[in-house]
N, CA, C and O of each residue as an XYZ file, in Angstrom:
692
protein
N      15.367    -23.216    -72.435
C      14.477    -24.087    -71.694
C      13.085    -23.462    -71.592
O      12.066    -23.994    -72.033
N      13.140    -22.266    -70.961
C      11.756    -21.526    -71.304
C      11.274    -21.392    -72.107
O      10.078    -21.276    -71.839
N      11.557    -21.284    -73.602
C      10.867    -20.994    -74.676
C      10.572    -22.686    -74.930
O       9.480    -22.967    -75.426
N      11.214    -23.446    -74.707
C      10.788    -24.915    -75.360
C       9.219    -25.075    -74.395
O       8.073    -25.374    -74.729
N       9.703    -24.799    -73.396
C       8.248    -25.328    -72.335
C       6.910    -24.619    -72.449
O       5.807    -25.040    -72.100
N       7.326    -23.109    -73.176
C       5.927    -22.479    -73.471
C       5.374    -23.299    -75.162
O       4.231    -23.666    -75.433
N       6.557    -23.385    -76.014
C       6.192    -24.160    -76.992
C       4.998    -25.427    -76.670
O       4.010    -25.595    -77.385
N       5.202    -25.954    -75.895
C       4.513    -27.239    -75.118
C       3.262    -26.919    -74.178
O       2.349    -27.742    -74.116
N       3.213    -25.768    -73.469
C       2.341    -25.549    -72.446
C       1.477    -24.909    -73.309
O       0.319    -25.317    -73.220
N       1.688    -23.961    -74.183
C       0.881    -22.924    -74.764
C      -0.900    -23.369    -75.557
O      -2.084    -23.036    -75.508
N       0.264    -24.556    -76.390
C      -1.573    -25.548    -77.345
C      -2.577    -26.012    -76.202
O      -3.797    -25.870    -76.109
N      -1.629    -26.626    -75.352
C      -2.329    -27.779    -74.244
C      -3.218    -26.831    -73.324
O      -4.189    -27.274    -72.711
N      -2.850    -25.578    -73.271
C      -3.705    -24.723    -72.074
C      -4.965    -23.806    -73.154
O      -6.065    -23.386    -72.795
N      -4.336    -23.711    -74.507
C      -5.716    -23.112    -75.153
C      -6.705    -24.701    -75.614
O      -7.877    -24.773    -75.986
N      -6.056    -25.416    -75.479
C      -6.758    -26.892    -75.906
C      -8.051    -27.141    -74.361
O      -9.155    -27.658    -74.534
N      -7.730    -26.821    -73.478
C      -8.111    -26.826    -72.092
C      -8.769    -25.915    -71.744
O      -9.795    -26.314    -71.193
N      -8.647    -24.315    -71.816
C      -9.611    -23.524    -71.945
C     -11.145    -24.081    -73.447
O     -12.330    -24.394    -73.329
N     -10.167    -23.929    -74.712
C     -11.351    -24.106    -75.323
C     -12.316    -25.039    -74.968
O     -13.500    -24.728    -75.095
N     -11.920    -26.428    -74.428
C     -12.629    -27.356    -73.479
C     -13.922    -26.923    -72.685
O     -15.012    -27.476    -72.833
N     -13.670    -25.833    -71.793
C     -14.350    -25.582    -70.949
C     -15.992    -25.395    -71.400
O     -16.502    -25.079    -72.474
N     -16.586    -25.749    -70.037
C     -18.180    -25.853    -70.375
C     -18.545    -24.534    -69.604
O     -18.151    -24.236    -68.476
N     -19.366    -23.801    -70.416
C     -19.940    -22.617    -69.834
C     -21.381    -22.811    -70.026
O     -21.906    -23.695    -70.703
N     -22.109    -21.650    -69.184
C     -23.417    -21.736    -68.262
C     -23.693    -21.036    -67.347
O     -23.019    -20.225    -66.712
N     -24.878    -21.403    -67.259
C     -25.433    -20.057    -66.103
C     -26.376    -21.029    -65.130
O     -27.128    -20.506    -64.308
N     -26.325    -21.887    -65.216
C     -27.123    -23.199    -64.035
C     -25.969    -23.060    -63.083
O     -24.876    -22.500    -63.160
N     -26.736    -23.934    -61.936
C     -26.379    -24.073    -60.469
C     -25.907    -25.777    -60.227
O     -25.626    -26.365    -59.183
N     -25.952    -26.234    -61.567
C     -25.513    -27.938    -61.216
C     -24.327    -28.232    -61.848
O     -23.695    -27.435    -62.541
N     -24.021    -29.363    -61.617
C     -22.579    -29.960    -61.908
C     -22.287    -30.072    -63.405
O     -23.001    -30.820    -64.074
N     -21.425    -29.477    -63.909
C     -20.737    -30.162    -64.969
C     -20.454    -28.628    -65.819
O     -19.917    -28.712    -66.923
N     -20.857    -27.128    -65.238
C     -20.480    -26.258    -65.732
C     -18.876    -25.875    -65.070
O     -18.626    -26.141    -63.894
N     -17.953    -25.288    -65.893
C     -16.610    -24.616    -65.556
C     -16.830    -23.411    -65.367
O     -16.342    -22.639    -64.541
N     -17.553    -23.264    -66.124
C     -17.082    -21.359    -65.928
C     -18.526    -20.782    -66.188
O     -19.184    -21.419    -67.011
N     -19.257    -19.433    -65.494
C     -20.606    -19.124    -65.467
C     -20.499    -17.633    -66.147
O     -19.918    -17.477    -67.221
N     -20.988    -16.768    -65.572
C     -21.323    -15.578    -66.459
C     -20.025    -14.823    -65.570
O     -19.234    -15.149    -64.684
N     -20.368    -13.499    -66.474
C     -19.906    -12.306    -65.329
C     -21.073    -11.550    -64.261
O     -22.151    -12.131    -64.133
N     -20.895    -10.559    -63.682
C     -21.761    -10.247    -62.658
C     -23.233     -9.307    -63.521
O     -24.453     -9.439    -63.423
N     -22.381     -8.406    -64.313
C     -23.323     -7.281    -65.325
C     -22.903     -6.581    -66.069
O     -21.735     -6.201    -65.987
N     -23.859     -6.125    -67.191
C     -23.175     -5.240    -68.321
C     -22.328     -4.712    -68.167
O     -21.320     -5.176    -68.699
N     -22.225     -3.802    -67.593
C     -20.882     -2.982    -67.587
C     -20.046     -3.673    -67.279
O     -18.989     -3.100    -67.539
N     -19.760     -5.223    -66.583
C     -18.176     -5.797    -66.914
C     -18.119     -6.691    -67.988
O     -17.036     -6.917    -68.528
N     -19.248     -7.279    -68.400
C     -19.539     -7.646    -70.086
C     -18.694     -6.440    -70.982
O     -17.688     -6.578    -71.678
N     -19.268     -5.563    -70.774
C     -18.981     -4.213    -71.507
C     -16.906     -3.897    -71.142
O     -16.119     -3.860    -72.088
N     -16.678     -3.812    -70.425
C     -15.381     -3.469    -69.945
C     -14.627     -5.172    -70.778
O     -13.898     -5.057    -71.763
N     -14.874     -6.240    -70.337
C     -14.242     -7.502    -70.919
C     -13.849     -7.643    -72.160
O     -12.891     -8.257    -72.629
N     -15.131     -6.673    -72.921
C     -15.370     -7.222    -74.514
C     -14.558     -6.057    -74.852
O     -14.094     -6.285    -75.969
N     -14.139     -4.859    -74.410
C     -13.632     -3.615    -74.879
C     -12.043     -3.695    -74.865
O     -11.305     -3.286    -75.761
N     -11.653     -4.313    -73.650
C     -10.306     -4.795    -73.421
C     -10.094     -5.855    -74.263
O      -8.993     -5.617    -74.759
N     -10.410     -6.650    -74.612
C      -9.795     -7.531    -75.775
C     -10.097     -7.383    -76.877
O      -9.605     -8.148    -77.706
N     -11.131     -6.217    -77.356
C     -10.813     -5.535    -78.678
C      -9.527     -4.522    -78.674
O      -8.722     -4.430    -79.602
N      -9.491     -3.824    -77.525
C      -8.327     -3.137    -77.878
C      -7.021     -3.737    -78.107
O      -6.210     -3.302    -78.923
N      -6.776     -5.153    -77.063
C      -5.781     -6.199    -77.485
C      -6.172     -6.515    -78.678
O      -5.160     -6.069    -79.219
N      -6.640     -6.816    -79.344
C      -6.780     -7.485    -80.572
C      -6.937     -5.938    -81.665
O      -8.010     -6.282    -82.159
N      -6.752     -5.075    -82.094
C      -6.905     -3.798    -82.912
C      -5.476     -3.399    -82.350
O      -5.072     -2.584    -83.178
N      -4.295     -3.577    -81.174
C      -3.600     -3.156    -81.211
C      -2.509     -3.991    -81.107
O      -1.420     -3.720    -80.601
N      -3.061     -5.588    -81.895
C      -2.064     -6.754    -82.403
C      -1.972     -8.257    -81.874
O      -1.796     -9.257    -82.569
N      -2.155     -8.185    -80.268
C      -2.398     -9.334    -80.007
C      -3.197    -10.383    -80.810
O      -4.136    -10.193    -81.584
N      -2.511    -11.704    -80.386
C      -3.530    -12.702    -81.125
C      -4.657    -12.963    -80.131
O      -4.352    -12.723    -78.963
N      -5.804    -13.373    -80.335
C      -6.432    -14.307    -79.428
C      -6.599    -16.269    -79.803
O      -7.264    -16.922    -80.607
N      -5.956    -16.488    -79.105
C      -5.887    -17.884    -79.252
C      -6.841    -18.647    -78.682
O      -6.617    -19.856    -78.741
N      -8.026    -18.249    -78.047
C      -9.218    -19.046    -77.012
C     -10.166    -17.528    -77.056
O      -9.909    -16.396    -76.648
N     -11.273    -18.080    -77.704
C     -12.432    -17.051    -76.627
C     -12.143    -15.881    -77.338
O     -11.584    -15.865    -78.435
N     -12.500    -14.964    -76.751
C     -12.857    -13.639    -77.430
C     -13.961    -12.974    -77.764
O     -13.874    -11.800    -78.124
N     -15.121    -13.599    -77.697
C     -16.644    -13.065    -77.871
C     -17.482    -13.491    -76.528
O     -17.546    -14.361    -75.660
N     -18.343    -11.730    -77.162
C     -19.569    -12.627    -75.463
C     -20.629    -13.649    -76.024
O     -20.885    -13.728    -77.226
N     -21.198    -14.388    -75.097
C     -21.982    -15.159    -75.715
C     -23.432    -15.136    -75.380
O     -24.008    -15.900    -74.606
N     -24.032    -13.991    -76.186
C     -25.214    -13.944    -75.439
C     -26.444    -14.947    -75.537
O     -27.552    -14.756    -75.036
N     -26.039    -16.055    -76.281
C     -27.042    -17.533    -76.465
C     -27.200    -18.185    -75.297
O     -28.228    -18.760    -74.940
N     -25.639    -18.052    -74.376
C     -25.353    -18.849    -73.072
C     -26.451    -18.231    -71.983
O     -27.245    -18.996    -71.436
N     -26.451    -16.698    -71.679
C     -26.846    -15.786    -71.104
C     -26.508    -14.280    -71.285
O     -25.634    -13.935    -72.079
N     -27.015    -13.635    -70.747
C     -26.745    -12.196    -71.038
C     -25.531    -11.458    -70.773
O     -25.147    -10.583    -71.549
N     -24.828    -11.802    -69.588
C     -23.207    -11.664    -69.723
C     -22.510    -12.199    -69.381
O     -21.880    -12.029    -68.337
N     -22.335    -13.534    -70.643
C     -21.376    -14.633    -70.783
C     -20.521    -13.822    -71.767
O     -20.967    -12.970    -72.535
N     -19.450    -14.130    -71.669
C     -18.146    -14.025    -72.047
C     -16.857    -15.391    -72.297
O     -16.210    -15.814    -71.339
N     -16.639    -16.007    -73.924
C     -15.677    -16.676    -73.522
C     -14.249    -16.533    -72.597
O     -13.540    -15.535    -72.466
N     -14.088    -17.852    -72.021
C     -13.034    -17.512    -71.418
C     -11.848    -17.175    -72.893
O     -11.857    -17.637    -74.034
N     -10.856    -16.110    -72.167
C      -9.794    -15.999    -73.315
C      -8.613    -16.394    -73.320
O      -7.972    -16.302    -72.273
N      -8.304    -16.671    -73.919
C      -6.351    -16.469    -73.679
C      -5.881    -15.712    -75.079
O      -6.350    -16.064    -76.161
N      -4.939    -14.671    -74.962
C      -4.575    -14.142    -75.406
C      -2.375    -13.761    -75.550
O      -1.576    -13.701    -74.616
N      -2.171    -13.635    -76.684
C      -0.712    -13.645    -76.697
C      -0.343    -12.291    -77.650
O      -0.980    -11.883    -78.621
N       1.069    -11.647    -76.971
C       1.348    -10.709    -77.527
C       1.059     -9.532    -77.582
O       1.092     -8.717    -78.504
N       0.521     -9.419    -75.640
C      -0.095     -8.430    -75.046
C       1.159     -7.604    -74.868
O       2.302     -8.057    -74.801
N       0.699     -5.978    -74.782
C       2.072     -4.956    -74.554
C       1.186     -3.947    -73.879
O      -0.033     -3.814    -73.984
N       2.087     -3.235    -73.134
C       1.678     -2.517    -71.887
C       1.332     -1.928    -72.455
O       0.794     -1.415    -71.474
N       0.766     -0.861    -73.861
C      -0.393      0.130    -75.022
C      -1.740     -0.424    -74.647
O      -2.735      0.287    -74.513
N      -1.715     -2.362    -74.404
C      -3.246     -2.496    -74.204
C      -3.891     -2.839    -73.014
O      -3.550     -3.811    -72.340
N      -4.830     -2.070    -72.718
C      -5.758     -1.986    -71.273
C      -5.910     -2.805    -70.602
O      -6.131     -2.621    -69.405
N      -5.816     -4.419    -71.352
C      -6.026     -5.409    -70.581
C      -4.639     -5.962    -70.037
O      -4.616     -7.104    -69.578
N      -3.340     -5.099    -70.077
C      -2.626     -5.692    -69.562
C      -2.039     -4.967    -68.326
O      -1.240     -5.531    -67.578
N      -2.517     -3.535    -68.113
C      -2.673     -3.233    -66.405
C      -3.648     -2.861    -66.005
O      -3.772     -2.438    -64.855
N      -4.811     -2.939    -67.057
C      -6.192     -2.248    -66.638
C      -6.561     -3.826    -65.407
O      -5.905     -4.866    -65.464
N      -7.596     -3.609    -64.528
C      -8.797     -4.588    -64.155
C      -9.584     -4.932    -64.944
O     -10.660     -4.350    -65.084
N      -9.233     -5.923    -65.614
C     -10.875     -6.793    -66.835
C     -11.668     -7.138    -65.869
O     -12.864     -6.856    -65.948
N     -11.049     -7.951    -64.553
C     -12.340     -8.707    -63.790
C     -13.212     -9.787    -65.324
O     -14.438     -9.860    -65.414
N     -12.461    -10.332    -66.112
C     -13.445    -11.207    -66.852
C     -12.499    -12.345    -67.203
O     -11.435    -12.283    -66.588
N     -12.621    -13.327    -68.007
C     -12.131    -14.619    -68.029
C     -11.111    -14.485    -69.824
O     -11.260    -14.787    -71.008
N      -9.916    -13.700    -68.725
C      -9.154    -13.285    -70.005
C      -7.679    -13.617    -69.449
O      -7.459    -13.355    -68.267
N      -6.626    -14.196    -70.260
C      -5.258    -14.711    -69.491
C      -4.550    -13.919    -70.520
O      -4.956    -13.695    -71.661
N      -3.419    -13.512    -69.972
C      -2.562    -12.901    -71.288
C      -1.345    -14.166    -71.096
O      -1.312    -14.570    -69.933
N      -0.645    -14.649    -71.751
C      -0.011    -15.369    -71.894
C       1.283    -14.652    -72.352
O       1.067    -13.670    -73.063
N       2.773    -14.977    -72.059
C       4.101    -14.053    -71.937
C       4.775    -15.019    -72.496
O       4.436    -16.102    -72.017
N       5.915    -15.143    -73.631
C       7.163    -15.718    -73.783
C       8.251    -15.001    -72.685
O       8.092    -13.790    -72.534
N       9.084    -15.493    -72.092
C      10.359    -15.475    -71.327
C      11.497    -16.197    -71.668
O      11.328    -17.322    -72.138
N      12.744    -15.721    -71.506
C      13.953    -16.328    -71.527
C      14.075    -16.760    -70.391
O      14.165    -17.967    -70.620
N      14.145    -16.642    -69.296
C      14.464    -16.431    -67.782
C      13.376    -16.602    -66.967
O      12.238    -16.422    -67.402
N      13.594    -16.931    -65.829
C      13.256    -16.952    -64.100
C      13.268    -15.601    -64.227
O      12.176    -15.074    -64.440
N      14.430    -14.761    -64.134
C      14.299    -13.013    -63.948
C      13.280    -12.315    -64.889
O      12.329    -11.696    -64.412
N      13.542    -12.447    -66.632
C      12.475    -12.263    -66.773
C      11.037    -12.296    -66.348
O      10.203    -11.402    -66.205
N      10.999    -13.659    -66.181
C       9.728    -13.891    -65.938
C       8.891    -12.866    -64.731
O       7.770    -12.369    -64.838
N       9.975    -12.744    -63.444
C       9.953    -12.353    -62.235
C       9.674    -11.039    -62.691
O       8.562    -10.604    -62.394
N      10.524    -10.222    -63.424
C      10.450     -8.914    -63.588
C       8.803     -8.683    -64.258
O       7.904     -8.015    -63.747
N       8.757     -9.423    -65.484
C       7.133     -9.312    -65.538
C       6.071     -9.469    -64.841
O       5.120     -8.698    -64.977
N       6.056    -10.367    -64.085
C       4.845    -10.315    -63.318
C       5.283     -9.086    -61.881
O       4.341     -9.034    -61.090
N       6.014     -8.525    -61.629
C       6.155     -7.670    -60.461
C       6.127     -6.046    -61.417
O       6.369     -5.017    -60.786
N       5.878     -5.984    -62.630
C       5.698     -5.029    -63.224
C       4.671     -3.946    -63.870
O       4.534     -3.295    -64.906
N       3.950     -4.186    -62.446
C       2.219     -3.773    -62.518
C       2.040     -3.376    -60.764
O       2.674     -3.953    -59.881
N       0.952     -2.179    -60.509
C       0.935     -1.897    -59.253
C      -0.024     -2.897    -58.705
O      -0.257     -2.957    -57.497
N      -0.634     -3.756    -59.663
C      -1.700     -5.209    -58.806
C      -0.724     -5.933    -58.398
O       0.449     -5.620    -58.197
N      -1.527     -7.414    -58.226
C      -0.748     -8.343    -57.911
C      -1.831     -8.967    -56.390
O      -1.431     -8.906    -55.228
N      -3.154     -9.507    -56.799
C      -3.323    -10.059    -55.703
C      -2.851    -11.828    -55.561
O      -2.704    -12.460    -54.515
N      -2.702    -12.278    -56.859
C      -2.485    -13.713    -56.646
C      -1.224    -14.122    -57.568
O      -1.085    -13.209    -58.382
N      -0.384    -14.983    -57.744
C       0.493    -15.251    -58.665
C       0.542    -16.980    -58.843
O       0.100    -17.613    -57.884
N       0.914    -17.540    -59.692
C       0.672    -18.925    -60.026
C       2.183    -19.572    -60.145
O       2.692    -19.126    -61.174
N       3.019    -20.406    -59.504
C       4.411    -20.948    -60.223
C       3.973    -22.174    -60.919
O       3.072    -22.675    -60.246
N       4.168    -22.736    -61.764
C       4.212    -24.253    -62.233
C       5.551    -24.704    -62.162
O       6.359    -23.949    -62.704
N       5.891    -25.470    -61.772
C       7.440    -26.059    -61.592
C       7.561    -27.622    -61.238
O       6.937    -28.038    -60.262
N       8.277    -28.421    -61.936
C       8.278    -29.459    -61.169
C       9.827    -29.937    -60.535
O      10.447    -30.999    -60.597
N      10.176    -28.339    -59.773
C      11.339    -28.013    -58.774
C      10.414    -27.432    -57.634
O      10.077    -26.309    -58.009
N       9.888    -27.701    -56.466
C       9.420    -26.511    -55.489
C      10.182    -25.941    -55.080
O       9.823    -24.857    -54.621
N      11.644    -26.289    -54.990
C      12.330    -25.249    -54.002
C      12.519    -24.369    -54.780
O      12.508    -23.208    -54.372
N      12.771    -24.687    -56.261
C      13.115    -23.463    -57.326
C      11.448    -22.753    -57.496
O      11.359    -21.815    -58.289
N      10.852    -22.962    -57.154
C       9.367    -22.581    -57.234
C       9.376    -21.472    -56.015
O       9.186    -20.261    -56.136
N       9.621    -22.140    -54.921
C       9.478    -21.361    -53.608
C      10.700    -20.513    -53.963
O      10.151    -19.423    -53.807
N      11.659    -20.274    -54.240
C      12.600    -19.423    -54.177
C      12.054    -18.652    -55.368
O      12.360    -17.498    -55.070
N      11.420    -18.600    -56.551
C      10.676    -17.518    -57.209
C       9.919    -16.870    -56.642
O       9.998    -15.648    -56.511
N       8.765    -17.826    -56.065
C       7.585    -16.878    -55.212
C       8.319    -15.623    -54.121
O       7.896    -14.476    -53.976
N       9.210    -16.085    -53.620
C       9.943    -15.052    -52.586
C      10.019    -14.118    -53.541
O       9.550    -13.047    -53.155
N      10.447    -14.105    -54.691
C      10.670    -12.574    -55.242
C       9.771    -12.378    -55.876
O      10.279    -11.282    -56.112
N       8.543    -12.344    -56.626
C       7.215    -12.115    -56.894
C       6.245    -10.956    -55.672
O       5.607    -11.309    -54.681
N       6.338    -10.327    -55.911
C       5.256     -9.314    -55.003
C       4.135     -9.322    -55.144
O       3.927     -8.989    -56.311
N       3.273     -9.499    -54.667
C       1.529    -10.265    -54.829
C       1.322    -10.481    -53.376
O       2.050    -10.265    -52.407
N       0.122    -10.969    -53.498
C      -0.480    -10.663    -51.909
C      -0.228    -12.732    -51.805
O       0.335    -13.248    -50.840
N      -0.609    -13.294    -52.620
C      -0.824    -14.965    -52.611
C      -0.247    -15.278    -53.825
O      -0.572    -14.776    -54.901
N       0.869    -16.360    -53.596
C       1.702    -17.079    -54.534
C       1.658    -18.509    -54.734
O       2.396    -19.177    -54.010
N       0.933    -19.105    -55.578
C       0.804    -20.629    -55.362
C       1.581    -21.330    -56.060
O       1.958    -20.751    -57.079
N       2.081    -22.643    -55.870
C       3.274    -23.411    -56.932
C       2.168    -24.627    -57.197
O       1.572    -25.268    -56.332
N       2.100    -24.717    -58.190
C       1.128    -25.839    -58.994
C       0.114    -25.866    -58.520
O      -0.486    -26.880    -58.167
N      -0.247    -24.749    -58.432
C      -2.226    -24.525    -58.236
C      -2.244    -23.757    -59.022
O      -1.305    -23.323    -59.689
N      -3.835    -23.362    -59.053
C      -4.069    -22.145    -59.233
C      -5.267    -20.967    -57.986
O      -5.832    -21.284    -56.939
N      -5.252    -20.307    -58.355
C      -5.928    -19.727    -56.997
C      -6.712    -20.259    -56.127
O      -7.917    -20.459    -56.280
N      -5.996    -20.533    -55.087
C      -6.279    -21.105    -53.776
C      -6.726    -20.096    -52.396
O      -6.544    -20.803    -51.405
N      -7.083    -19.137    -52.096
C      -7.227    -18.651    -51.119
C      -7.245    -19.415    -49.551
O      -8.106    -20.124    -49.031
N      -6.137    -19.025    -49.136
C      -6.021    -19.540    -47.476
C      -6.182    -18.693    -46.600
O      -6.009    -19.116    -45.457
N      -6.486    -17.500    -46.718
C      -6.193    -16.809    -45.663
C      -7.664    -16.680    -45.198
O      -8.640    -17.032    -45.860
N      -7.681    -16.123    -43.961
C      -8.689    -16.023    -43.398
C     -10.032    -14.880    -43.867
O      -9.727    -13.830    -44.432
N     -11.142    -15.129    -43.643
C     -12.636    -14.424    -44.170
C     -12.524    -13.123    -43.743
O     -12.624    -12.816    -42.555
N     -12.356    -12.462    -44.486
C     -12.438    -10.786    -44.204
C     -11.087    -10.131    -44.088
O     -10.750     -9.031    -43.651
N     -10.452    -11.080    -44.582
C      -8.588    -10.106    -44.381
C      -8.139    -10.271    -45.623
O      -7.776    -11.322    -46.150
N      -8.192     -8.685    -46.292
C      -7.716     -8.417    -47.719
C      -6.442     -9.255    -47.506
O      -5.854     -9.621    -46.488
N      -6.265     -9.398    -48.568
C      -4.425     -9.673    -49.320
C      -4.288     -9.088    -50.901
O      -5.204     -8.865    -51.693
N      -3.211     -8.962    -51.041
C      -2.702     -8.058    -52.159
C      -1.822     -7.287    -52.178
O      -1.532     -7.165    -50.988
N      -0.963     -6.452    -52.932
C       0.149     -6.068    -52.933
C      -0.036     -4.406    -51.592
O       0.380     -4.081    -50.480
N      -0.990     -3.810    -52.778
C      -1.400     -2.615    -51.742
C      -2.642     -2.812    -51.160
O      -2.729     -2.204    -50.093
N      -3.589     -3.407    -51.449
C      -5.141     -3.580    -50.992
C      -4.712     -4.395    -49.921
O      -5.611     -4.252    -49.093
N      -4.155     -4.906    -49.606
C      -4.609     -5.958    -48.377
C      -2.961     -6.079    -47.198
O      -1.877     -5.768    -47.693
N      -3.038     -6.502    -45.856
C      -2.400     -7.175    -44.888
C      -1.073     -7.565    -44.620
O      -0.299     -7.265    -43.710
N      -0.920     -8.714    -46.168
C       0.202     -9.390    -45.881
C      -0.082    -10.159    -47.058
O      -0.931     -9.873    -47.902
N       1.008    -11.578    -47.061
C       1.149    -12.249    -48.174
C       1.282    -13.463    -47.645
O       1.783    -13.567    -46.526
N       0.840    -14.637    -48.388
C       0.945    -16.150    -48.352
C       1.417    -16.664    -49.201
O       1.406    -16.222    -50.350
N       2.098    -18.029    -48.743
C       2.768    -18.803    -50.056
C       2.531    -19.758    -49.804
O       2.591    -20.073    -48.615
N       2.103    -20.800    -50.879
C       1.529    -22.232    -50.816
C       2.137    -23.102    -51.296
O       2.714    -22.708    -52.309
N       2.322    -24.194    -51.063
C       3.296    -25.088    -52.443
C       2.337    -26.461    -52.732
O       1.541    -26.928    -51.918
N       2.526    -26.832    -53.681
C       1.987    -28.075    -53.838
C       3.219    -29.102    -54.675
O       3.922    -28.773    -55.630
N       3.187    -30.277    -54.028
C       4.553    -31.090    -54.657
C       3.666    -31.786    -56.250
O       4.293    -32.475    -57.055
């Protein structure tokens, strides 16, 4: 069942990233804007060369774009990431997804709880209780079921596995 649904999710989400409108204006109709400064330009573009020189594919994105602005970066998605490359426990902080095949719920679970981060986690399900009963075992500071990062918690109170407080769980039907 898992492998059929990434078969299906996988085109449609690089079809959807590649979509995206990038920019560095303040008005409507941009998705995604720059990064903050060189050095995370610099750190973004280094981590997905090393994914990509140590096999990953990139399926979306992968170059900065300095026509857009000075540190634009496509968004990426990337497959066939392995814990050898930086971007898969390093901090990119840039607009890079690694994308995972799974057999399993456990799998799945075991991968994403297999890193000392973990401030946010994403379920897609169209089960919530089987959604909410994953998020319970996911360790992350914020777990959302058919969102994607939502922040609820209150202004000035870290969350995260070790950086922050406590943890939230959200559901959406």
């Amino acid at each position: 069942m898992h492998e059929k649904i990434y078969d299906k999710f996988v085109p449609a989400f690089v079809e959807a990233v590649r979509a995206m409108r990038l920019g560095t204006g303040l008005h409507f109709g941009i998705d995604m804007g720059s990064l903050v400064s060189a050095t995370q330009l610099q750190t973004t573009s280094r981590h997905v060369e090393d994914a990509r020189a140590k096999g990953a594919q990139v399926l979306a994105g992968g170059r900065a774009r300095p026509d857009l602005g000075p540190y634009m970066y496509e968004p990426t998605v990337l497959e066939g990431v392995t814990p050898a490359m930086e971007c898969r426990d390093g901090e990119t902080f840039g607009p890079v997804v690694s994308i995972y095949r799974v057999a399993s719920d456990a799998e799945a679970v075991a991968l994403a709880n297999d890193t000392e981060y973990g401030l946010n986690a994403s379920i897609w399900t169209s089960d919530v209780r089987r959604g909410r009963a994953l998020a319970a075992e996911i360790r992350t500071g914020t777990v959302n079921i058919n969102e994607a990062y939502a922040r609820r918690g209150e202004r000035g109170c870290p969350d995260g596995r070790d950086e922050g407080l406590g943890r939230r769980s959200a559901a959406r039907p």
